[in-house]
Structures are given as C-alpha cells and as structure tokens.
C-alpha positions in Angstrom: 59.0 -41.3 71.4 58.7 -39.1 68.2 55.1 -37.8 67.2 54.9 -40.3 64.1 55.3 -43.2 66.7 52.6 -41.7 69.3 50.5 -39.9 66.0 50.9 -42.3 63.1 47.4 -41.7 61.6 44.6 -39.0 61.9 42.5 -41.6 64.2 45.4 -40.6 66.5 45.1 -37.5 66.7 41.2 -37.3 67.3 41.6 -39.4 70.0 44.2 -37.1 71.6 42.2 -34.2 71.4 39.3 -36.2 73.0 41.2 -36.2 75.5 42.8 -32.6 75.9 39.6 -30.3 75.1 36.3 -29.8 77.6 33.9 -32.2 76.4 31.2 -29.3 75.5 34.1 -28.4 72.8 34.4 -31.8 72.0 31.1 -31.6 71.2 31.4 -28.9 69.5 33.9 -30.3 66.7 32.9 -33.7 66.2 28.9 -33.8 66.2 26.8 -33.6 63.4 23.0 -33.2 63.7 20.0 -35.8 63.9 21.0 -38.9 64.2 24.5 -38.2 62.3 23.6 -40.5 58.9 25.2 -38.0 56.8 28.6 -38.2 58.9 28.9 -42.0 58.6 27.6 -41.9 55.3 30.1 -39.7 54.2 32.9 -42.1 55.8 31.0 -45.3 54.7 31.2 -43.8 51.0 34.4 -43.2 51.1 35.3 -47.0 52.2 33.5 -48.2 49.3 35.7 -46.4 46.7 38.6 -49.0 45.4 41.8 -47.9 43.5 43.4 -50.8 41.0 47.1 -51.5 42.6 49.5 -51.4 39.8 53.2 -52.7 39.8 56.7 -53.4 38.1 56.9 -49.3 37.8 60.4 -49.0 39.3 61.7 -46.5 41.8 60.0 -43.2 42.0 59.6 -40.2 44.2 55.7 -39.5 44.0 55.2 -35.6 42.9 52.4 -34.3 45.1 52.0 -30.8 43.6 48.9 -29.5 42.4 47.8 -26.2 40.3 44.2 -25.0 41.7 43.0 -22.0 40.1 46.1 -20.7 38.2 48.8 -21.8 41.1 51.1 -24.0 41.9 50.6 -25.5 45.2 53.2 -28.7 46.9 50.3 -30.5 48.4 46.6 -31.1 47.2 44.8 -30.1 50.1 44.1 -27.3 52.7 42.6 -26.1 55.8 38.8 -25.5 55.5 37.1 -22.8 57.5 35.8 -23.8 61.0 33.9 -21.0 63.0 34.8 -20.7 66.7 38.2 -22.5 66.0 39.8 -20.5 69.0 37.0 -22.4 71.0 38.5 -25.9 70.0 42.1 -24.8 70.7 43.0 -21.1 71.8 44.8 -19.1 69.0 43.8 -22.0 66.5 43.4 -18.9 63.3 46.5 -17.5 64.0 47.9 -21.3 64.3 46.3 -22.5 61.1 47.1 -19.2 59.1 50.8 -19.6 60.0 50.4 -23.5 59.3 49.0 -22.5 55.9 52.1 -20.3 55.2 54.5 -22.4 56.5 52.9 -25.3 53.9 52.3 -23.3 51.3 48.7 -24.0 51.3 44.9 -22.5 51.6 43.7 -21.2 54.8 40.1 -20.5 55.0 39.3 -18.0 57.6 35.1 -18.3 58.3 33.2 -15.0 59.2 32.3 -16.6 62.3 35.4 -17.4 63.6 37.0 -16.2 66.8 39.5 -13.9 65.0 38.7 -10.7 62.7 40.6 -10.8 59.5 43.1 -7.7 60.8 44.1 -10.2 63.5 45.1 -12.8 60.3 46.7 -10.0 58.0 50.4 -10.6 60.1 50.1 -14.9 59.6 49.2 -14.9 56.2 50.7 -16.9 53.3 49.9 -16.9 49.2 46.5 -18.2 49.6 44.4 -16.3 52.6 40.8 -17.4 51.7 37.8 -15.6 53.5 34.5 -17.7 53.9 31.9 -15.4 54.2 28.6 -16.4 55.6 26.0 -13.8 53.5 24.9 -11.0 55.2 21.9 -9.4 54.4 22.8 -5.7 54.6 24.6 -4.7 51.3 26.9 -1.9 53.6 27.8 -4.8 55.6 28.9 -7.1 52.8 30.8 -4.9 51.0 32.6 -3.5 54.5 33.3 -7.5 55.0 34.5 -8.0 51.5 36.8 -4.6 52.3 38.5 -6.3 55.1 39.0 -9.5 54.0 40.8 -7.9 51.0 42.6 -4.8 53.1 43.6 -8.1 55.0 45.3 -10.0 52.1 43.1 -12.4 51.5 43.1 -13.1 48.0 40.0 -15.4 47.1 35.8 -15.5 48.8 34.6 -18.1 49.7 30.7 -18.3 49.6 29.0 -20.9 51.7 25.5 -21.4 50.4 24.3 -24.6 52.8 23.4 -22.7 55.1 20.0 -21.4 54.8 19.1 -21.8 58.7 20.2 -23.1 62.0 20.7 -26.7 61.8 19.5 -28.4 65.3 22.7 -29.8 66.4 21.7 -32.1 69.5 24.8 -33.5 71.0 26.3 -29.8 70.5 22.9 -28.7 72.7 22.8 -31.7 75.1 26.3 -30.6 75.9 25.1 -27.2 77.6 27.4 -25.2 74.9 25.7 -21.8 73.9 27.0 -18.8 71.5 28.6 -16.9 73.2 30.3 -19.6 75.2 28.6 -19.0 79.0 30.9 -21.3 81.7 28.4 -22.9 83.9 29.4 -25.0 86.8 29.0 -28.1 84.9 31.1 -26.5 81.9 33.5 -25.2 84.5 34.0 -28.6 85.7 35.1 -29.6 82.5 37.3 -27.2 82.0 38.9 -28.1 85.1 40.0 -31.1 83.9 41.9 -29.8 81.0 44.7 -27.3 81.9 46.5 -26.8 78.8 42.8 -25.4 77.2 42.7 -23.7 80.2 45.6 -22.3 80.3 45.6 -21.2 76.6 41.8 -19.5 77.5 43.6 -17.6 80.3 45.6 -16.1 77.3 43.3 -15.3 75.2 39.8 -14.6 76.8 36.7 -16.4 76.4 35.9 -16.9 72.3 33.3 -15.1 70.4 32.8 -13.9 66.6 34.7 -10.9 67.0 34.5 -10.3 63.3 30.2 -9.4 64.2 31.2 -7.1 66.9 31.2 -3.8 64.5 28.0 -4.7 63.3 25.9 -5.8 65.9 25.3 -5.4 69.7 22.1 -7.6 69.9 22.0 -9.8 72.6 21.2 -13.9 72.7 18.0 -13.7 73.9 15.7 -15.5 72.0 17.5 -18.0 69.8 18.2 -21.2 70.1 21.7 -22.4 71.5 22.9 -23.1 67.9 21.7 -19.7 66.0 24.1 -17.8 67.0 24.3 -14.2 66.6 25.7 -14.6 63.2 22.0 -15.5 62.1 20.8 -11.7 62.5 22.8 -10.7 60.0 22.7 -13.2 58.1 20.3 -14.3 55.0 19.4 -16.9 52.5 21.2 -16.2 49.3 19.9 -16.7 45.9 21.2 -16.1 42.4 20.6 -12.7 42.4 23.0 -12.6 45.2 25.6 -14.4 43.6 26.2 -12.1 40.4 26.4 -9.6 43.5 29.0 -11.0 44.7 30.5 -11.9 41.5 30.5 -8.3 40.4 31.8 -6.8 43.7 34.9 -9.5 44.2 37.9 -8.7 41.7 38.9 -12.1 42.6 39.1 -16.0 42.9 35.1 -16.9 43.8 34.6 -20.0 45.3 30.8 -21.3 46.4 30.9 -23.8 48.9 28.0 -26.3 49.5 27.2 -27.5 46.3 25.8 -31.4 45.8 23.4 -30.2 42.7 24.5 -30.9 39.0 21.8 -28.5 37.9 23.2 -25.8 40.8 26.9 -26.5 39.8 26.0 -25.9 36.2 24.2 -22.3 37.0 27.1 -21.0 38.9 29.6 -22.0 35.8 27.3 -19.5 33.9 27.1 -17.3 36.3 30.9 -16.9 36.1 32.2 -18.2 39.5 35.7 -19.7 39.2 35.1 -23.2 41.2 32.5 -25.2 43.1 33.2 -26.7 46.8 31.2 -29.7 46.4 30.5 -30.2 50.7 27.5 -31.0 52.5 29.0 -28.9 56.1 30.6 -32.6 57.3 27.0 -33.5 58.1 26.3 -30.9 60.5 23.4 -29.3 58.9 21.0 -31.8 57.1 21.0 -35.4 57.8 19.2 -36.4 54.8 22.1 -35.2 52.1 24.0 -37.3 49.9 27.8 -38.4 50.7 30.0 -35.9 48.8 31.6 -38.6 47.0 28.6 -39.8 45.5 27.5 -36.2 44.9 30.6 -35.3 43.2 31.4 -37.4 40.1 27.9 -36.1 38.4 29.1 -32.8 39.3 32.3 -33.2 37.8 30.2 -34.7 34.7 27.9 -31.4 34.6 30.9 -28.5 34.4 34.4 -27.8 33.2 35.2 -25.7 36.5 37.6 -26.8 39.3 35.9 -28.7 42.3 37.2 -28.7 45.7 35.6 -31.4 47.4 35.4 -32.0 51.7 33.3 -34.3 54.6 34.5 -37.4 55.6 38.3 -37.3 54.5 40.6 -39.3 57.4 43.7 -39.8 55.4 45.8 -39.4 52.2 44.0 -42.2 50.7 40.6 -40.6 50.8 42.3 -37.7 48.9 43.6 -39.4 46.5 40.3 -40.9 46.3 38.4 -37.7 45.7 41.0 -36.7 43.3 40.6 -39.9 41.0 36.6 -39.8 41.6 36.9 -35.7 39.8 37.9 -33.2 42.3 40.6 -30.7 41.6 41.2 -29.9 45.4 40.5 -31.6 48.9 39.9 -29.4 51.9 40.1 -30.8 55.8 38.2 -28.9 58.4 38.0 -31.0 62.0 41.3 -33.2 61.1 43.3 -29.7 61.4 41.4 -28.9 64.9 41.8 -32.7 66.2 45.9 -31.8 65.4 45.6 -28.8 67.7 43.5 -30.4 70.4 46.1 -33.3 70.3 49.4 -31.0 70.0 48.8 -27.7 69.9 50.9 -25.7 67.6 53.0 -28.6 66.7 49.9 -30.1 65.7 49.5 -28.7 62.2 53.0 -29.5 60.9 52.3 -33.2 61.7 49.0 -33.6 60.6 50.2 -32.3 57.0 53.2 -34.9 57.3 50.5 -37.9 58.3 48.6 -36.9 54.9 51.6 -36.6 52.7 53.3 -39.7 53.6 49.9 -41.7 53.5 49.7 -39.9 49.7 53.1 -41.1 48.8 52.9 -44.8 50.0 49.4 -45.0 48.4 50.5 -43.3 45.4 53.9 -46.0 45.3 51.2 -48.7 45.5 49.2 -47.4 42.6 52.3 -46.9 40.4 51.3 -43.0 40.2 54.5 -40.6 39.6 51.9 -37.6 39.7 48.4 -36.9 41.2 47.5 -37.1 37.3 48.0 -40.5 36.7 45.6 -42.0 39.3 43.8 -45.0 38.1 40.3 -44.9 37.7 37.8 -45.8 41.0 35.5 -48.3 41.3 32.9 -49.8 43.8 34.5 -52.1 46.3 32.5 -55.0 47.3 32.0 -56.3 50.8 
C-alpha cells in the first residue's frame, strides 16, 4: 500500500504520530494552554471561510509558485520553527532543513531548538531562516545573530508573543520538564515506542544546545514550562526592534503579530514582513483566530504577511492567501509527518498540501495563486 493510500490527508498523519511518539511528547506538540479556545478557535475560523466554485475554465495545470520577499519559491508555504523538534522525532532540524532544500522552501530554525545553527549550516537550502527568541544581553544577541548568519541563514525571524511562560497544563500534567528528565512513568512510555527510542539512542537525550555557550544555570526554580531559555531571555519593545533592524543586513521578519496598530509601527520601523500568529494557541487562550486577525492587518500595511495556527490542508492555505496573506507557514503538521514516517515524512506531507492546492484550485477555476476568488462567511 503506497503512503497516499495509508496518508491521504494531514488528519492521517497526526494520528500516526499519536501513535509512534511517547505520550509526554505527544503532549508536547499538540497541546495548547487553558482550556485550548484559541486552538479550536483557530480551526473553527478557518471552517467558516467559503471560496465561490467557478467553472467552464477548461483544462489547466494550476501554477503553485509564489514570490515572498523578492523570490521565487514553487510552493506557498514552509516549515515554521518548533523548539525541541529533536524531542518530537530525533534528528527532526536536520530532517526539516534537508526537507526545506529538497522543496525549495523556508526552514525556520527556533533558538530553542535541539540543534545549534553549525549543526544546520551542512542541510541548508536558499531560505535558512533563524527565529530568535530576544535575549536580553546585547553580546549575546549579536553573537546569536553571528551564527545564524556564519551558518547561512539568510533572514531573522523575531518572535514577539512571547513575553513570559505560558502555563501549558496537558504539557505539565504529562510529567514533561526542560531538560527532558526520564522518570519511570516517562520511561514506560518510552518503552512502548521503539523507533523514538531507537532514534534517542542515536542522538542523546534533547536539550537547547544552541544556550549551552551562554548559560550553565541549572532548572531549579522554574516552572516545568520556563525553560532555561527564559534566563536569557526578555520582553522586547520598540526600542528593541530598530536594534535589531540596524544590526540585521537582512530579510526581518516579526512573528506574533494580531495588532493593526502593531503591524502598522513595524512597517515604519522598516521591518520587511509581519507573521501574523498567535504561537497555535499555546500561549494565551484569550487571542483572536489568526484569520480573523489578519484581513485588518492586511487592510492596515502594504508589507508581505505570512500568516500560521490552525492550517490542516491545502484548502486552509489557499484560504489565508485569498483572506490577504502573502505566505502560509506549518509548524506541528511537519512534526506529525515525522512522528508518522520519519524522514519520509516531510516529502509526503508537502505532496498531501500541493495536490489538495491543485484540486481546490481546479475547483475554483484558479490558473495561479493570484486569481483566487474572494472569501466569504459560510453559514451553518
């Protein structure tokens, strides 16, 4: 049986790495925190948006290709950074780095993922993009923006929704801490699941190797979600920004924008595109859908908009590009494709998306991602 009979759709995939990762990982990638609103809001949003079928067009191949910030890219989406990916699935940067060359595609690398960027530098395509979280030291930054850049990657990333630990329940109800300590309970899930074993075996128990030079200071004392990423880290504000604006010689990207008035200031302040995200609902259960947020966004600046949380399929991208993103971004789809297949896993999640965007787009009688049709509200 091939993997598009077994893995037709995304929903497939989750369900197979359900069932192939520890259930403290599982945790891990698919919770949210409080009572998780924001996560089915950001689905139930989604659902709502309608696209006018449109007919008698003829035959036609649909062209998929995209340009985002000055280049040409085959597909309009990419692979959002998730820290502790080699958690979910061992060796998932390198993976997703090579996936992102292979595609031709962004790869966000986070500052807290289980990977420095010198381990990247060998698996990197066109469009290496390093997420930093904002330190607080200004040696530390600018050694951080050194790397990524020695690295190869080419545009930062700045996430800005991230002012404190969020509380994360199911992620603490699970027993997971940073660093990862196995427990007998943990160690019984891990039992269970040889291939993440296995790959562990390889590659050593995960932590945010990218800290290690500049920090030795030990858990005690935080919670199970502030990792140690949080002693270095601080809130930014605008001052920061223009920092980071002046000490970046290229593409600068903030991430975690749902603000006109926010999306508005960073235009002036000369950034060169907005991620309109609200972190998949993992930090504040309270926050709009992004697909609300992001049509008055859209309405409030000229620059590109990359827009992620809650996309499940070619469809929802093609909705986010008709509703006024430039770009869509995937984080836990491209970790529920490792879980499920491991390295293969990738490769076919990028074929699920762009075969859903082609028979959508053949429905909507859309040669190119600019002709989309206009959204509207579906009712019930």
């Amino acid at each position: 049986m091939s993997l598009d009979d077994r893995y037709p759709a995304l929903s497939d995939l989750r369900e197979g790495a359900r069932r192939r990762i520890p259930h403290f990982v599982w945790e891990y990638l698919d919770s949210a925190t409080g009572e998780e609103r924001t996560k089915a809001r950001n689905r139930d949003r989604f659902d709502a948006i309608g696209l006018m079928p449109s007919v008698l067009h003829g035959e036609f191949t649909p062209d998929l290709s995209t340009t985002f910030l000055g280049q040409k890219m085959p597909l309009p989406f990419g692979i959002s950074p998730i820290g502790m990916s080699g958690l979910i699935w061992p060796g998932a940067e390198r993976m997703l780095a090579q996936a992102g060359k292979r595609l031709n595609i962004p790869y966000s690398l986070s500052t807290v993922a289980t990977a420095m960027p010198e381990d990247i530098a060998p698996h990197l395509g066109e469009h290496g993009w390093f997420q930093m979280y904002p330190p607080r030291d200004e040696e530390i930054r600018q050694d951080m923006l050194d790397r990524a850049r020695a690295a190869g990657f080419k545009t930062l990333v700045l996430t800005v929704d991230v002012p404190v630990a969020s509380r994360r329940e199911r992620q603490t109800r699970s027993g997971l801490t940073n660093p990862p300590k196995l427990t007998p309970r943990l160690l019984a899930q891990v039992a269970t699941k040889p291939a993440w074993a296995a790959g562990i075996m390889r590659t050593g128990m995960p932590h945010m190797r990218m800290l290690d030079k500049y920090t030795d200071a030990s858990a005690k004392g935080r919670s199970t979600t502030a990792h140690v990423g949080y002693l270095l880290r601080t809130s930014p504000d605008w001052s920061y920004i223009k920092w980071l604006r002046d000490a970046w010689d290229g593409p600068f990207i903030v991430k975690g924008v749902t603000r006109p008035t926010d999306a508005k200031k960073l235009e002036q302040i000369g950034v060169d595109a907005i991620w309109v995200s609200n972190h998949a609902g993992r930090q504040f259960d309270g926050a709009p859908a992004t697909i609300d947020a992001l049509p008055a966004i859209r309405k409030a600046t000229a620059l590109p908009l990359i827009l992620d949380s809650g996309v499940e399929s070619g469809l929802d991208i093609l909705r986010a590009l008709a509703s006024g993103a430039n770009f869509v971004m995937l984080g836990r789809a491209w970790h529920y494709a490792l879980g499920a297949l491991g390295e293969k896993g990738p490769d076919h999640l990028a074929s699920i998306l762009a075969k859903d965007l082609e028979a959508n787009m053949g429905q909507l009688g859309a040669e190119t991602l600019a002709k989309l049709p206009k959204p509207f509200e579906l009712r019930r």
